[in-house]
N, C-alpha and C positions, 0 to 999 in steps of 0.2 A: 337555335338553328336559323341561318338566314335561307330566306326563299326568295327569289324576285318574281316567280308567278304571282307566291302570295300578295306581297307588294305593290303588282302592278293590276292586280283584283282578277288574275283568270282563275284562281284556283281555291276555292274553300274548304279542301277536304280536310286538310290537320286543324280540327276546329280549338285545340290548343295550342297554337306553332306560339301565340304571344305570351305563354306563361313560361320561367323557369323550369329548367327541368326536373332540379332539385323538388319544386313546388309540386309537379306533375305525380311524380312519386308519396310526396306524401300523402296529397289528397288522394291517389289510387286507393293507399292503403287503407284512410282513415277512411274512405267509403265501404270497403270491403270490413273493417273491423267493425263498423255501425251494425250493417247489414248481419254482420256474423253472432252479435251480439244476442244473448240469452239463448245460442245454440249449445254453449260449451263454455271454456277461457280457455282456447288454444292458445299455446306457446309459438309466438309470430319469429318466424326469422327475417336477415335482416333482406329487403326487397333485391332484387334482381335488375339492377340495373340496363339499359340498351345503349348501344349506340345512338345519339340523336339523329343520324341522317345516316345512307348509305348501308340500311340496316334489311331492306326490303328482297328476300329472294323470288321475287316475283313481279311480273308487270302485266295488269290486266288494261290493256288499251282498249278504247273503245273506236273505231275508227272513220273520221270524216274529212270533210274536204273533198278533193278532185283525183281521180289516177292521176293526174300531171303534180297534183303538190296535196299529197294526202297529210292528215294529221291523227296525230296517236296518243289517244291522252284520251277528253273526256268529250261529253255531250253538251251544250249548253240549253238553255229554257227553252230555246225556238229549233233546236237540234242541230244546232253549229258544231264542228271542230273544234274542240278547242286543245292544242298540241302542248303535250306536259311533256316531253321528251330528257327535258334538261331538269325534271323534280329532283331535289336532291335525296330523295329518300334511295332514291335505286345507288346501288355498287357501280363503283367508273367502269365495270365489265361488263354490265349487264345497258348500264346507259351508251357504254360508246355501239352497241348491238343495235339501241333503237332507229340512228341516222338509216345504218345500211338495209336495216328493212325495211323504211320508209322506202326506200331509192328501190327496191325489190317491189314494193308494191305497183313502183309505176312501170320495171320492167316488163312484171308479168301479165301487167293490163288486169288487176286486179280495183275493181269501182271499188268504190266505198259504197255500202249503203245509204241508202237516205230516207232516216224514219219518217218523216214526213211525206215523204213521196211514195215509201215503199217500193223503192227501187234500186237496182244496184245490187254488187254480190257480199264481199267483204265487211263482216261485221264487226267482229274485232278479234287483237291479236295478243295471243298470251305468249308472253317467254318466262320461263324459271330457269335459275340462275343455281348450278349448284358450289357445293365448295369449294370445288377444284376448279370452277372457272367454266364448266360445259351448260352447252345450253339447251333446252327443249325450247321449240316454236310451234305453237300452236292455231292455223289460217282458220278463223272461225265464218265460215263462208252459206249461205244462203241456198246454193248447190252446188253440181258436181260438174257445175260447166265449164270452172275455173280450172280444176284438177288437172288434165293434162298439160296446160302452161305453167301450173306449179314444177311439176314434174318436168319439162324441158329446160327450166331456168335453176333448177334446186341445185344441179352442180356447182353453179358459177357463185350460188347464193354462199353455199359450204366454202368456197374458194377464200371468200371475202370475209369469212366466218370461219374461221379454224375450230372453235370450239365447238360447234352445232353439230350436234351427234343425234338429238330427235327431233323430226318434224313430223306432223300430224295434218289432215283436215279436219276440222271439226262442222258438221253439221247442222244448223238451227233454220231450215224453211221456214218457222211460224214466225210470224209479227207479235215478240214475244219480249217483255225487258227481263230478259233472264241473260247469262252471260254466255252457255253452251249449249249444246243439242246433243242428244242420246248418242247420235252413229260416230266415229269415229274412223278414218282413213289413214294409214301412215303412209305415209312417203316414206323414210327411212327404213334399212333393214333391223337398224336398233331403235328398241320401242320402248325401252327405261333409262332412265337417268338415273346415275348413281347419285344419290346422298349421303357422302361420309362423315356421320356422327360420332364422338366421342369415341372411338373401336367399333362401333358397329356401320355396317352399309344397307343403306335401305335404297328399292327399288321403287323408282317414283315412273307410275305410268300416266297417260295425257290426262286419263280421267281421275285421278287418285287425288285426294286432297294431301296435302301437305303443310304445317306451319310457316305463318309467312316468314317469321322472322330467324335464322338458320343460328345466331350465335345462343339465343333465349332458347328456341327449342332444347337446345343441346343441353342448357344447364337444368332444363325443366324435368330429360329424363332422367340428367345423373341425378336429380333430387328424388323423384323418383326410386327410383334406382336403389338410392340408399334406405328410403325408407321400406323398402320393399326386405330389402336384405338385411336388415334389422327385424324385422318382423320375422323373417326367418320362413316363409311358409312352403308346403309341400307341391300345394296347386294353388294358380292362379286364373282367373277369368281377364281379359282384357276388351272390355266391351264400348263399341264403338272403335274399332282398333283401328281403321285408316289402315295404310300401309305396312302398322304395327309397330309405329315404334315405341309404344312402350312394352308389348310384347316380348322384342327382340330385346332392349334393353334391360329388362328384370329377369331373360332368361337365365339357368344356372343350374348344375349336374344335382341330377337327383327331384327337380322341381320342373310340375309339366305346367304349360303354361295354353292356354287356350283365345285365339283370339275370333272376335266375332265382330262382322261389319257386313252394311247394307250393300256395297260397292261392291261387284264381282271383280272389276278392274283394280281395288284395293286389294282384294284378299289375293290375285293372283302377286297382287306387288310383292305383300308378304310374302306368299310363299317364296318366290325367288332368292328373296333376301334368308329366308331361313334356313332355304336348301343350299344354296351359295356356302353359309356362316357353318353346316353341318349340325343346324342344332337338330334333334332327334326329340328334344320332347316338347317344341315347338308343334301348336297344330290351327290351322286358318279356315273356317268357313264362312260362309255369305249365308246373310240372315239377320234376322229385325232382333236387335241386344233383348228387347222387352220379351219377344215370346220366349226367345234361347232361355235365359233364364227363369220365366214362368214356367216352361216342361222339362228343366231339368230334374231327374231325380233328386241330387243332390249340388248344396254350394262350394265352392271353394273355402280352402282358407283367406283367401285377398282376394277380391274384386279390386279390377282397377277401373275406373269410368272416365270418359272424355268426352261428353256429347258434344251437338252444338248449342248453338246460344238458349235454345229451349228449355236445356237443360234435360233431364233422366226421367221428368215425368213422375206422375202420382203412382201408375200402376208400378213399375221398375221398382221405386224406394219404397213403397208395399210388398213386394217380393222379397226385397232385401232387408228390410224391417222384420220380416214375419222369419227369415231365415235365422240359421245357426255363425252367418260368416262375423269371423272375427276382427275384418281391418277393411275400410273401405281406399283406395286411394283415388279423391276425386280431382279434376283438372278440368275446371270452369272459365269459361269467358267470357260470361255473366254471371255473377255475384247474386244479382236479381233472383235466378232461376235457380242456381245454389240454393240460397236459403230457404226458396218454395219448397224444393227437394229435402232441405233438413227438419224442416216441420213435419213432412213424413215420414221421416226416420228418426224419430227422439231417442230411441236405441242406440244409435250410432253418434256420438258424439265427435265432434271436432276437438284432436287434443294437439296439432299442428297446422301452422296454415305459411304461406311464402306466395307472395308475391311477384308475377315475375313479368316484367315490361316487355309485353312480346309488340307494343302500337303505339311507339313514342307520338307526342304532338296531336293525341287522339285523347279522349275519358277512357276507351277500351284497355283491360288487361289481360291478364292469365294469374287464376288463383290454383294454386298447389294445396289441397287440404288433406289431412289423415285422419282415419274419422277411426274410433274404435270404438267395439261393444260397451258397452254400461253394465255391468254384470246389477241384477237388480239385488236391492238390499233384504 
């Protein structure tokens, strides 16, 4: 992939962008096989390819500069603008979005912050890009002093924006390097963006995490998917579930399927999406995956897990270690925390594992494992 940010040195984030891609791939793998190594001999399938650029549905701007010529991209060391507008990682739909909302942040008198000063409103601005080309905006703002010029200019914004079906304010008063704040404001009467996966539709709301990458997610659940329905099982747990899509995706007649997530605003995604799809033995609560599982009476036949990069943790894969469950399906994106995690589960062996390129031009991946009981000798 060619960059001229990279090039012209404003941008360091693909800190792989000068390797092969081909190369990129193997070394994912062969770090993931090291690290996997003396857990198992999982049977590797072959890596999951990306797109090299244009693969990104998601843009997290941070935003600096002047109302009269803002920039949307990143921070630099002394907290300059520095405007990544033109990255080629983002989809021509989601990049040709970022011009007209620059030119919206000066109509609506929206400052830019400025960390150094601590001043100013606008922090930064998220847009997610979905399949079908619609878009969520995200005004991640300081207060709510902005809010009604959002609201007087949002028409004209939508005019210029055919696709922009959700917009949000997002909250963050503290002087805080985090990217969002708790509270939440829509502007829009629609508060979800559809995600249309493989036959299934998920509900993505402002606060809801979602996979960056929309073509990788998609094969990550059908892998999923299959292994799930090979395994054949009665119930399933889906913990850490997000907006659920692996959930929704290994749903199937006769198999209830359970999802659990920290995110209120997640579990409502799911729900939406599950009551929409008419599944019935779909079911979504909000709640910490470690205790749900530590007080349940009993396990499922298949857990499926997806933390984040911490991984599941000692106490989690002591629950699940000490349990009767017969299939774990884990989906990690650190390897690292993986393997921490399979040290505590020696029971559970890895006897599949797939690789799947969800952060071209990055060391970052997404590993697919299937972990099954050891019946002891």
């Amino acid at each position: 992939m060619r960059c001229e940010l990279w090039d012209a040195g404003r941008c360091r984030s693909c800190t792989w962008l000068g390797r092969p891609y081909a190369e990129q791939l193997r070394a994912k793998e062969e770090h993931a096989r090291l690290l996997l190594a003396g857990h198992g001999d999982p049977v590797w399938l072959p890596p999951v390819a990306s797109a090299e650029e244009g693969f990104r549905n998601k843009a997290k701007m941070a935003v600096g500069g002047t109302v009269e010529d803002p920039t949307l991209g990143i921070l630099d060391a002394a907290y300059a603008g520095v405007d990544l507008r033109e990255c080629p990682l983002y989809p021509d739909a989601l990049r040709a979005a970022l011009p007209v909302l620059a030119a919206f942040v000066t109509r609506a008198g929206l400052t830019p912050y400025d960390v150094a000063a601590r001043t100013g409103e606008l922090k930064n601005l998220l847009v997610t890009l979905s399949p079908d080309g619609r878009l969520m905006v995200r005004f991640v703002l300081r207060s709510t002093e902005a809010v009604p010029r959002l609201r007087k200019h949002l028409p004209a914004l939508r005019a210029e924006l055919p696709g922009l079906e959700v917009a949000s304010v997002n909250l963050l008063p503290e002087h805080r390097a985090v990217l969002e704040g708790e509270q939440e404001i829509s502007l829009t009467e629609q508060r979800t963006l559809r995600m249309h996966l493989d036959g299934v539709d998920l509900h993505l709301r402002p606060q809801s995490f979602f996979q960056t990458n929309t073509a990788v997610a998609t094969e990550l659940y059908r892998q999923a998917r299959a292994w799930v329905d090979e395994a054949a099982p009665a119930s399933v747990w889906d913990l850490y579930c997000g907006v659920g899509g692996f959930a929704l995706h290994v749903a199937a007649p006769g198999r209830t399927v359970t999802g659990i997530e920290i995110s209120a605003e997640a579990v409502e995604s799911a729900r939406t999406s599950a009551a929409e799809a008419g599944l019935t033995g779909v079911t979504f609560a909000a709640g910490d995956a470690t205790a749900f599982a530590a007080a349940a009476d009993r396990v499922p036949d298949l857990v499926v897990v997806n933390p984040p990069r911490r991984g599941i943790g000692a106490e989690l894969a002591g629950v699940l270690e000490r349990s009767d469950v017969r299939h774990v399906v884990y989906s990690s994106c650190n390897v690292v925390s993986l393997a921490r995690d399979l040290e505590a589960m020696p029971s559970l062996r890895p006897t599949r594992a797939r690789l799947l390129d969800m952060f071209p031009q990055t060391a970052h991946g997404e590993l697919l494992v299937l972990l099954e009981r050891v019946t002891p000798a």
